[in-house]
NUVOKOL-525034 format. One record per residue (C-alpha): residue in one letter; residue number from 1; x, y, z. Coordinates in pm, whole numbers. Each point is the difference from the previous one (the first is absolute). Example, Ala and Ser with C-alpha at 12.3 -4.5 7.8 and 13.67 -1.06 7.14 Angstrom:
# residues 2
residu | num | xx | yy | zz
A | 1 | 1230 | -450 | 780
S | 2 | 137 | 344 | -66
# end
This chain:
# residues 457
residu | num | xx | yy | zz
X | 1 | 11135 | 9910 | 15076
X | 2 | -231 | -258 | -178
X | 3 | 146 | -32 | -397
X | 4 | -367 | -3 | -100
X | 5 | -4 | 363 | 47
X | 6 | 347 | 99 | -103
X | 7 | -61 | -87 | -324
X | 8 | -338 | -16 | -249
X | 9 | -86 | -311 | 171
X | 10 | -335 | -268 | -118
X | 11 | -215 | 301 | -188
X | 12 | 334 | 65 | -183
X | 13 | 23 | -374 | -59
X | 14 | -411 | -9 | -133
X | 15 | 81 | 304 | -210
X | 16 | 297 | -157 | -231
X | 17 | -183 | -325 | -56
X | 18 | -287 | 191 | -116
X | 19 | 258 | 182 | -251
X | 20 | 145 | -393 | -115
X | 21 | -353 | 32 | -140
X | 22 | -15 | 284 | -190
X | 23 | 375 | 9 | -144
X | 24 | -113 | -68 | -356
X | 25 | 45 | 385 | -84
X | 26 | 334 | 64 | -167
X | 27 | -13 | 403 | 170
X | 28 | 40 | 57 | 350
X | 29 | -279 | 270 | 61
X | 30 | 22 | 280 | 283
X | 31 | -210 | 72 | 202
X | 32 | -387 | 49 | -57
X | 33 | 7 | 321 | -165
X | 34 | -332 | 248 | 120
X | 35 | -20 | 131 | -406
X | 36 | -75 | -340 | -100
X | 37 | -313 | -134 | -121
X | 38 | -235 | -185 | 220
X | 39 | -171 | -293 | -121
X | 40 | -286 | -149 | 175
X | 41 | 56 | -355 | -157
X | 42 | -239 | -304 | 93
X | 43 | 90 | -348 | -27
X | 44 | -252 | -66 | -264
X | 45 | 114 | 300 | -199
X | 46 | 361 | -104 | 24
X | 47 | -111 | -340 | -147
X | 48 | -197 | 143 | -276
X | 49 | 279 | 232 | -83
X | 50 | 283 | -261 | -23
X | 51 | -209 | -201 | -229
X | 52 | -37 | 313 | -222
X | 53 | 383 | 130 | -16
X | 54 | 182 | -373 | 41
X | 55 | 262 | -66 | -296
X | 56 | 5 | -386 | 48
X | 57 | -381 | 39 | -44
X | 58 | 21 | 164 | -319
X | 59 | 214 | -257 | -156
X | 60 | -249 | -238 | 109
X | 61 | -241 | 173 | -165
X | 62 | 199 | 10 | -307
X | 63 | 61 | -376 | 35
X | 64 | -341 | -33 | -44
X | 65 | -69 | 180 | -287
X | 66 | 282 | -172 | -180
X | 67 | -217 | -360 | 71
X | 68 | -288 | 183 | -122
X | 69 | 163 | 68 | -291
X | 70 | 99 | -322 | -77
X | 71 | -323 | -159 | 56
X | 72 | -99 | 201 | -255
X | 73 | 282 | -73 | -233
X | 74 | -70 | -378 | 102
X | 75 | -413 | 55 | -109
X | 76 | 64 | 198 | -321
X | 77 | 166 | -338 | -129
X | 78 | -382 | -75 | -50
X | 79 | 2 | 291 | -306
X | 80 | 68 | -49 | -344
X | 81 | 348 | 81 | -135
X | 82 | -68 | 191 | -327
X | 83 | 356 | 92 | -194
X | 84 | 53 | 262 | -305
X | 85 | 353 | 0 | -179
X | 86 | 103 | 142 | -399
X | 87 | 235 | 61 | -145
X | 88 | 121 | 166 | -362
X | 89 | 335 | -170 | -164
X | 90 | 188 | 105 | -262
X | 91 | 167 | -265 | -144
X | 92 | 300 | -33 | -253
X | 93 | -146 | -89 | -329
X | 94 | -57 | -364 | 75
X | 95 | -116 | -258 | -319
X | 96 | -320 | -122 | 18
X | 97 | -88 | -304 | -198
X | 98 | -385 | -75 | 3
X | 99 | -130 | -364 | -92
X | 100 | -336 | 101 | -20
X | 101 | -88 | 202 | -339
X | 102 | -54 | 403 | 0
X | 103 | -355 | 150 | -100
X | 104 | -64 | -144 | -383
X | 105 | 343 | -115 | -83
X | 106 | 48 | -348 | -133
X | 107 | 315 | -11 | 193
X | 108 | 78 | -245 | 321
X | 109 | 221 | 291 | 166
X | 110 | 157 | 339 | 6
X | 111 | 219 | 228 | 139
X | 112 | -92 | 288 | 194
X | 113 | 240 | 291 | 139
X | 114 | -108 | 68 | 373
X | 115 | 177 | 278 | 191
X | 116 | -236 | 33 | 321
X | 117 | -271 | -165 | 182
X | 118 | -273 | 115 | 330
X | 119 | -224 | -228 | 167
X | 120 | -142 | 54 | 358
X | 121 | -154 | -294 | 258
X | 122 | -255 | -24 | 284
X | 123 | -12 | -253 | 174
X | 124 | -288 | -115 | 331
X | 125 | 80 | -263 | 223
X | 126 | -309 | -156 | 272
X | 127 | 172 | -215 | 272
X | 128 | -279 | -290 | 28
X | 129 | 176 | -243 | 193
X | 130 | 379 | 50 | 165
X | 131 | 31 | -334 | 250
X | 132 | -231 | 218 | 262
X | 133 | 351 | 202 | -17
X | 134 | -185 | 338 | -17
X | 135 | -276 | -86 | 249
X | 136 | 228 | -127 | 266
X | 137 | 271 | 280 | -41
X | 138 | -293 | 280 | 39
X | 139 | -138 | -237 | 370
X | 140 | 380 | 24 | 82
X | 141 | 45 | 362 | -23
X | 142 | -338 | 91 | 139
X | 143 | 161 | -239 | 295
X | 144 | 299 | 157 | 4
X | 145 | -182 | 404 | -5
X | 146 | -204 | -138 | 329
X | 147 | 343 | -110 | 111
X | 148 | 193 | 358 | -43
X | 149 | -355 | 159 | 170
X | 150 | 35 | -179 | 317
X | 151 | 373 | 62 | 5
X | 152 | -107 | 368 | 38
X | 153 | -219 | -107 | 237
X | 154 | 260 | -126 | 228
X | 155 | 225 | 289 | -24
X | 156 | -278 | 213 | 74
X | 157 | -3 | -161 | 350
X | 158 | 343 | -6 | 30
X | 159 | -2 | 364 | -58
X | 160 | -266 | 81 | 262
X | 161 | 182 | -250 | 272
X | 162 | 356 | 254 | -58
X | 163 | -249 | 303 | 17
X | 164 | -181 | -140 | 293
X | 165 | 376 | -40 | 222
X | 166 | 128 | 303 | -185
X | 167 | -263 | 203 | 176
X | 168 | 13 | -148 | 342
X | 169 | 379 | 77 | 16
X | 170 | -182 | 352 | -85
X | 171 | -257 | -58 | 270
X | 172 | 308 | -99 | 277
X | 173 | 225 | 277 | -85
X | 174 | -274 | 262 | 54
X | 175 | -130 | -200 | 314
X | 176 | 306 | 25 | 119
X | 177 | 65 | 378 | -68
X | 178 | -297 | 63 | 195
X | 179 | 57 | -246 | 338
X | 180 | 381 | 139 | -5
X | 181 | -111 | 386 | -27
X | 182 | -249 | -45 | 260
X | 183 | 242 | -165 | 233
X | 184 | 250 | 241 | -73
X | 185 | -249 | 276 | 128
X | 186 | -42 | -200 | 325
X | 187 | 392 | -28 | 39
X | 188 | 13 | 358 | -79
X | 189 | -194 | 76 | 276
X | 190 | 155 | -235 | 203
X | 191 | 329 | 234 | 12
X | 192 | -179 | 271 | 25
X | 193 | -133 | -121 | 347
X | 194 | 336 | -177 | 64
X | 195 | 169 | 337 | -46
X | 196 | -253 | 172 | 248
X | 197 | 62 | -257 | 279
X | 198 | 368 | 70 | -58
X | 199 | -69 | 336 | 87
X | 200 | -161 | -119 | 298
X | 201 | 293 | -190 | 99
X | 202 | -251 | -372 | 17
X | 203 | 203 | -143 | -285
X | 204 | 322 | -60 | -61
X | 205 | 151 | 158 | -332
X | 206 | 107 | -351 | -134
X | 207 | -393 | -72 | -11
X | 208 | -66 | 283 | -199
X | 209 | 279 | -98 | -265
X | 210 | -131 | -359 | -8
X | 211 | -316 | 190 | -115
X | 212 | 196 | 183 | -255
X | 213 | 201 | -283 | -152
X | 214 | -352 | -150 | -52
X | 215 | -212 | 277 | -162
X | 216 | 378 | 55 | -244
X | 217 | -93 | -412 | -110
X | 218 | -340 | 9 | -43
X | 219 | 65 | 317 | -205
X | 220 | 250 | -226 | -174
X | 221 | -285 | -264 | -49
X | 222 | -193 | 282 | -149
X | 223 | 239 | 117 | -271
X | 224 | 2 | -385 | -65
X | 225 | -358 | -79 | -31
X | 226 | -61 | 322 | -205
X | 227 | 267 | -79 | -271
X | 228 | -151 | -363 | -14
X | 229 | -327 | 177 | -71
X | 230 | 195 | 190 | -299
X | 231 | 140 | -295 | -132
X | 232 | -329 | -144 | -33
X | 233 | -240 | 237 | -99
X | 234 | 298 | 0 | -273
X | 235 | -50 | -332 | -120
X | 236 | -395 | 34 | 51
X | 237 | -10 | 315 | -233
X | 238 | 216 | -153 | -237
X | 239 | -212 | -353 | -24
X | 240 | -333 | 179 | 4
X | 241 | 64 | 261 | -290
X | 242 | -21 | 307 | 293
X | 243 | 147 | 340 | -18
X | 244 | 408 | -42 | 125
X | 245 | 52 | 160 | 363
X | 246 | -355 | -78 | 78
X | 247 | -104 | -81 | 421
X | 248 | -200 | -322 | -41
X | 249 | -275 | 7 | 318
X | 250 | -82 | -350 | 58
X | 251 | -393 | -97 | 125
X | 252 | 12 | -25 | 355
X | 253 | -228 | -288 | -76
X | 254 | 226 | -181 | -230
X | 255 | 99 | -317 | 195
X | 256 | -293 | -17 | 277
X | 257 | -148 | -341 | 121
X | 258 | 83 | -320 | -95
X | 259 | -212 | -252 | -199
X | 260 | -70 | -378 | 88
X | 261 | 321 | -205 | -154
X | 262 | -304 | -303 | -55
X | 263 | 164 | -356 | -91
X | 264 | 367 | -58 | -236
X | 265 | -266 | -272 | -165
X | 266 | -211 | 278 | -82
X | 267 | 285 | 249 | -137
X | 268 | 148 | -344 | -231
X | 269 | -349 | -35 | -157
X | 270 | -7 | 378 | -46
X | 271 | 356 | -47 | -158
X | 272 | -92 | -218 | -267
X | 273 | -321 | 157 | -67
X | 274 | 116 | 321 | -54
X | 275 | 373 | 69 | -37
X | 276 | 82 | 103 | -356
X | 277 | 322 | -129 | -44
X | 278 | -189 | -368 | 14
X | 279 | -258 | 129 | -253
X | 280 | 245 | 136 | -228
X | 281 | 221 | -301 | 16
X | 282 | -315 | -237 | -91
X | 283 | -74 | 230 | -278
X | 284 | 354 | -88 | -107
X | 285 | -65 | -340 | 52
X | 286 | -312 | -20 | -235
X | 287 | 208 | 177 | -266
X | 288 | 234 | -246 | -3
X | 289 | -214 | -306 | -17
X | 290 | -107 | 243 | -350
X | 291 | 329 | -11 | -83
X | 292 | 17 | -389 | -4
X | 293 | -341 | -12 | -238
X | 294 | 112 | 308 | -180
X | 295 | 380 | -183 | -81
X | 296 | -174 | -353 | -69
X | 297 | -212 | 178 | -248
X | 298 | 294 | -4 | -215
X | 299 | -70 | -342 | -102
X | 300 | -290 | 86 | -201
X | 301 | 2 | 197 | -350
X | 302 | -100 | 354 | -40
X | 303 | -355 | 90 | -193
X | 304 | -82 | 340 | -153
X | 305 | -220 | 140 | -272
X | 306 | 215 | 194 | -226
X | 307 | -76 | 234 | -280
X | 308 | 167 | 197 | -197
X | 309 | -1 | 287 | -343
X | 310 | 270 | -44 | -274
X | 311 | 99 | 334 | -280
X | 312 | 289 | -9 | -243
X | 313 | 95 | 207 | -278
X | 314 | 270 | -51 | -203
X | 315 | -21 | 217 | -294
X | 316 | 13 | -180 | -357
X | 317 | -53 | -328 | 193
X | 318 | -276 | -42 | 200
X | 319 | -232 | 151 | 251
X | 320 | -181 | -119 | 277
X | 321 | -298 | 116 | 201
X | 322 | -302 | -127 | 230
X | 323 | 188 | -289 | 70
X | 324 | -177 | -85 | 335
X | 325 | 54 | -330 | 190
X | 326 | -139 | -122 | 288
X | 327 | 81 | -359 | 208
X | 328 | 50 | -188 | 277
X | 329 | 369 | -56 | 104
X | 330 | 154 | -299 | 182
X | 331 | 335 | 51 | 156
X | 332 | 255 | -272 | 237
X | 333 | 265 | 21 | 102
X | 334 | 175 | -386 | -21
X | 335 | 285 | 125 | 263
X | 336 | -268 | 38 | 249
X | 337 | -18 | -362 | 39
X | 338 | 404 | -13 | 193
X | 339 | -12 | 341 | 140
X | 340 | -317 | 71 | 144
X | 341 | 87 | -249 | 272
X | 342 | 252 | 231 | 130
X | 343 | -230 | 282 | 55
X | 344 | -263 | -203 | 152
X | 345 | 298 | -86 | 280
X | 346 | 126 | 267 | 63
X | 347 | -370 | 199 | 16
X | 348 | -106 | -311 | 241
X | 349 | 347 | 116 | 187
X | 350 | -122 | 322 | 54
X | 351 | -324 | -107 | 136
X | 352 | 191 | -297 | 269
X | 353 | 239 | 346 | 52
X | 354 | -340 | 190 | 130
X | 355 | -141 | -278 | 145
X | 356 | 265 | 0 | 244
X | 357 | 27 | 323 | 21
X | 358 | -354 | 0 | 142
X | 359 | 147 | -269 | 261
X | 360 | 209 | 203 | 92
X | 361 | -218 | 320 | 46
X | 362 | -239 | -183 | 166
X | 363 | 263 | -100 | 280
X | 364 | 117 | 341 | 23
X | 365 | -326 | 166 | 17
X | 366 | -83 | -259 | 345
X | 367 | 307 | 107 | 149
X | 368 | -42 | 378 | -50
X | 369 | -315 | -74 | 146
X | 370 | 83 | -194 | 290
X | 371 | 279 | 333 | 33
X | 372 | -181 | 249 | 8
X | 373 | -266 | -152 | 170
X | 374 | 221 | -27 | 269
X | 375 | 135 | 328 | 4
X | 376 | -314 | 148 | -9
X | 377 | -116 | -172 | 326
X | 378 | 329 | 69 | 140
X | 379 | -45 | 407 | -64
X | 380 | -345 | -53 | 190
X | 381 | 157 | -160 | 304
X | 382 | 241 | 279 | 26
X | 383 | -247 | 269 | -15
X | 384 | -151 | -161 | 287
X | 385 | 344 | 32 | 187
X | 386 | 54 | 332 | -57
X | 387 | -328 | 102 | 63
X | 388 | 97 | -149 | 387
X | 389 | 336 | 185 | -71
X | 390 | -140 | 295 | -29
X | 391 | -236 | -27 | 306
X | 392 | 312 | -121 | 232
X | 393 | 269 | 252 | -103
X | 394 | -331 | 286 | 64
X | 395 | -52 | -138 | 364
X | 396 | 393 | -42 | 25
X | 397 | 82 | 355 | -76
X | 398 | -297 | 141 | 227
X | 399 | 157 | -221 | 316
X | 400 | 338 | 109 | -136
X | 401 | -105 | 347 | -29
X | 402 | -188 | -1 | 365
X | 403 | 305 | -114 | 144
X | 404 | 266 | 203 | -145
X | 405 | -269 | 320 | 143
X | 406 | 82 | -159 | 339
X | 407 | 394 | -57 | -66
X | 408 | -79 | -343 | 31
X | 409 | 193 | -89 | -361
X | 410 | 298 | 142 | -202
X | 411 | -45 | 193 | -274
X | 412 | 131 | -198 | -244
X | 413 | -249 | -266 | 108
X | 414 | -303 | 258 | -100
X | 415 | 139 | 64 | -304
X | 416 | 56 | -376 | -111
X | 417 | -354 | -34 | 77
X | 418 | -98 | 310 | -207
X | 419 | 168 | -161 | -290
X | 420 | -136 | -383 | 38
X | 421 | -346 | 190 | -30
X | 422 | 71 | 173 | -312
X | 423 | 138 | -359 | -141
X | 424 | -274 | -176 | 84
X | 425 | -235 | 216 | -105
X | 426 | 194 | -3 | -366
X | 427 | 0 | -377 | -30
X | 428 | -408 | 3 | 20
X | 429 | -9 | 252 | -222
X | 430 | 258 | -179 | -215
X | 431 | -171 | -375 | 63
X | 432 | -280 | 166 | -123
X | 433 | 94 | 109 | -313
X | 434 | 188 | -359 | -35
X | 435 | -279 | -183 | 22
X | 436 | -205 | 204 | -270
X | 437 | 302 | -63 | -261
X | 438 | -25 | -384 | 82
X | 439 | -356 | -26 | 25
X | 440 | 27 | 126 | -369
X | 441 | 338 | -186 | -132
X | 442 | -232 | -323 | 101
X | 443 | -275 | 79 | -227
X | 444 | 235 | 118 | -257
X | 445 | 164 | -406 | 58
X | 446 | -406 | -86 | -36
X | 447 | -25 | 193 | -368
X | 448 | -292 | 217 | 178
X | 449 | 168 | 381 | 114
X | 450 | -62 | 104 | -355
X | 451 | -373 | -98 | -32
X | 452 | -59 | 143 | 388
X | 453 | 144 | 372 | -98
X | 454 | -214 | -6 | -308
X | 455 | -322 | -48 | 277
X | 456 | 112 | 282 | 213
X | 457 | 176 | 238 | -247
# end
């Protein structure tokens, strides 16, 4: 007796690689449960949901906010500082000697008994002029708030890429549940007829439990594919926000057709264009060339107009009011002149840093390219394959079949030839499906999947 039938034999084999897929849930699942929620889910939904419910998204978002907030923080440097402080003292009955002479006295001096004093200030500071400090530190944040935007950007696409594979390992399992159920119903009836020309005493009873041992594996292949299914409707429902225990129905239409792969030239150009981890990082790039004017700014002396409100009291002694000042204040800093050139290095060290970080992105993005470029073309090829696959194990198992009728081949032959078909005709649904999730993981290389879902969503 062939092996390939003694055991679950190349379905089997299909089945558990789909589940290497889908393993990311940390509960094993039974099987699909009839009181369960069913879920007609789309592709495009899917995408729009992960997008709404993803965590690493939401820090993203908060990342943003916090650059938003300190471009803010870095343009309200432009606003006057304006500072109130007073204070009351009681003090221990110090002497004071005046030089000066008291009201109509002929004296030069006198003593005075003071046990407290009050006074309160104000005082109004104008930056005029900081060494272009403020202006550049307000460019480089703005910079640096683009920068933390297109960050989000580019997890955004990562985010619809993992939702994108997560649901064709959805699509696969439930493909599979279907081809495997419907061949099951074929063996069944296979045994059935097996059994009857038993009966008859045209086949021998060693046919009919060849038969058998094959309907027991592809039911085997069944309990399989329909726990894989579980296991990833449970990580779908769990990345998309959904109901728990819910029976995700994938669009038959999901993964159909494939599109033109065009030129790698075309996809590089579309790389640099568009990618947002290159816009992001020349964002950074711009904020640190600030960073070099903004530290060399240190050199020059700060300018403000200042103003400012004086009151004192201090009873028996004197008392002070509408004292009101206004000016124009001139401050430098002399240590400037042997320490600002160690910021300017190491803020022209964090722009060299980037700039070769750029080098470096710029290499990997023409090899991701060139990759999935590839692998896209590669999926296409296949689905041409198995599309011939499909048509020879069809014609294969009709000959097969035509001749077994006549006793002109074992059983065990028939049934090998009942399984290729089912194989084959999983691979073209599978190639399918494969060459949909590259087709998309090379425009996700090219910085365009995010703008194309916001055309069709």
């Amino acid at each position: 007796m062939n092996n390939s039938i003694c055991k679950p034999g190349l379905i089997a084999a299909t089945v558990m690689l789909l589940s290497g897929n889908v393993a990311m849930a940390q509960t094993t699942p039974g099987a699909p449960q009839s009181q369960h929620q069913k879920v007609q889910l789309s592709l495009t939904e899917a995408m729009r949901m992960s997008l709404q419910n993803n965590k690493q998204l939401k820090l993203s978002s908060a990342k943003i906010e916090e650059a938003k907030a300190s471009y803010h923080e870095a343009w309200n440097n432009h606003l006057p500082d304006f500072k109130i402080s007073g204070s009351y003292l009681r003090v221990n009955s110090p002497t004071v000697d005046l030089k000066v002479k008291l009201g109509s006295g002929s004296g030069t001096g006198g003593s005075i008994k003071v046990e407290q004093a009050a006074y309160a200030l104000a005082n109004v500071s104008m930056p005029l002029f900081s060494g272009f400090r403020i202006k550049y530190g307000v460019e480089s944040a703005k910079f640096l708030e683009t920068a933390a935007t297109l960050d989000a950007e580019n997890d955004k696409e990562d985010v619809l890429q993992n939702t994108i594979s997560a649901y064709s390992n959805l699509y696969k399992s439930f493909k599979t549940i279907e081809l495997v159920k419907k061949s099951l119903e074929q063996q069944k009836k296979r045994v059935i007829d097996f059994n009857n020309m038993e009966e008859n005493g045209v086949m021998a009873h060693n046919d009919v439990l060849k038969a058998q041992l094959q309907e027991s594996n592809i039911e085997l292949s069944l309990l399989d594919a329909e726990s894989n299914y579980n296991v990833t409707c449970a990580n779908m429902t769990l990345m998309l926000g959904l109901p728990e225990g819910s029976d995700l129905i994938p669009d038959s239409n999901a993964f159909s057709g494939a599109a033109e792969a065009g030129s790698v030239a075309d996809w590089e150009t579309s790389a640099i264009k568009n990618r947002k981890d290159v816009a992001a990082l020349a964002s950074r790039e711009q904020a640190a060339a600030l960073g070099i004017k903004s530290a060399k700014g240190e050199y020059y002396p700060g300018v403000a107009v200042t103003g400012g409100y004086i009151e004192a009291d201090v009873p028996k002694l004197l008392t002070l009011t509408n004292a009101l000042n206004i000016g124009i204040g001139l401050q430098y800093n002399v240590g400037s002149i042997w320490k600002t050139g160690a910021k300017i290095d190491a803020a022209t060290a964090r722009l060299h840093e980037l700039e070769a970080t750029k080098n470096i992105l710029a290499e990997r993005i023409d090899i991701q390219i060139n990759q999935a470029y590839e692998a896209y073309l590669l999926s296409r090829r296949k689905i041409d394959v198995y599309a011939k696959a499909v048509e020879q194990s069809t014609e294969n198992y009709r000959i097969t079949k035509n001749k077994h009728d006549n006793n002109l081949v074992t059983t065990t032959e028939l049934l090998e030839a009942d399984i290729a078909q089912l194989q084959a005709t999983l691979n073209y649904t599978f190639s399918k499906v494969d060459a949909a999730v590259a087709y998309n993981k090379l425009k996700q290389t090219a910085g365009t999947l995010l703008t194309d879902y916001h055309s069709i969503k």
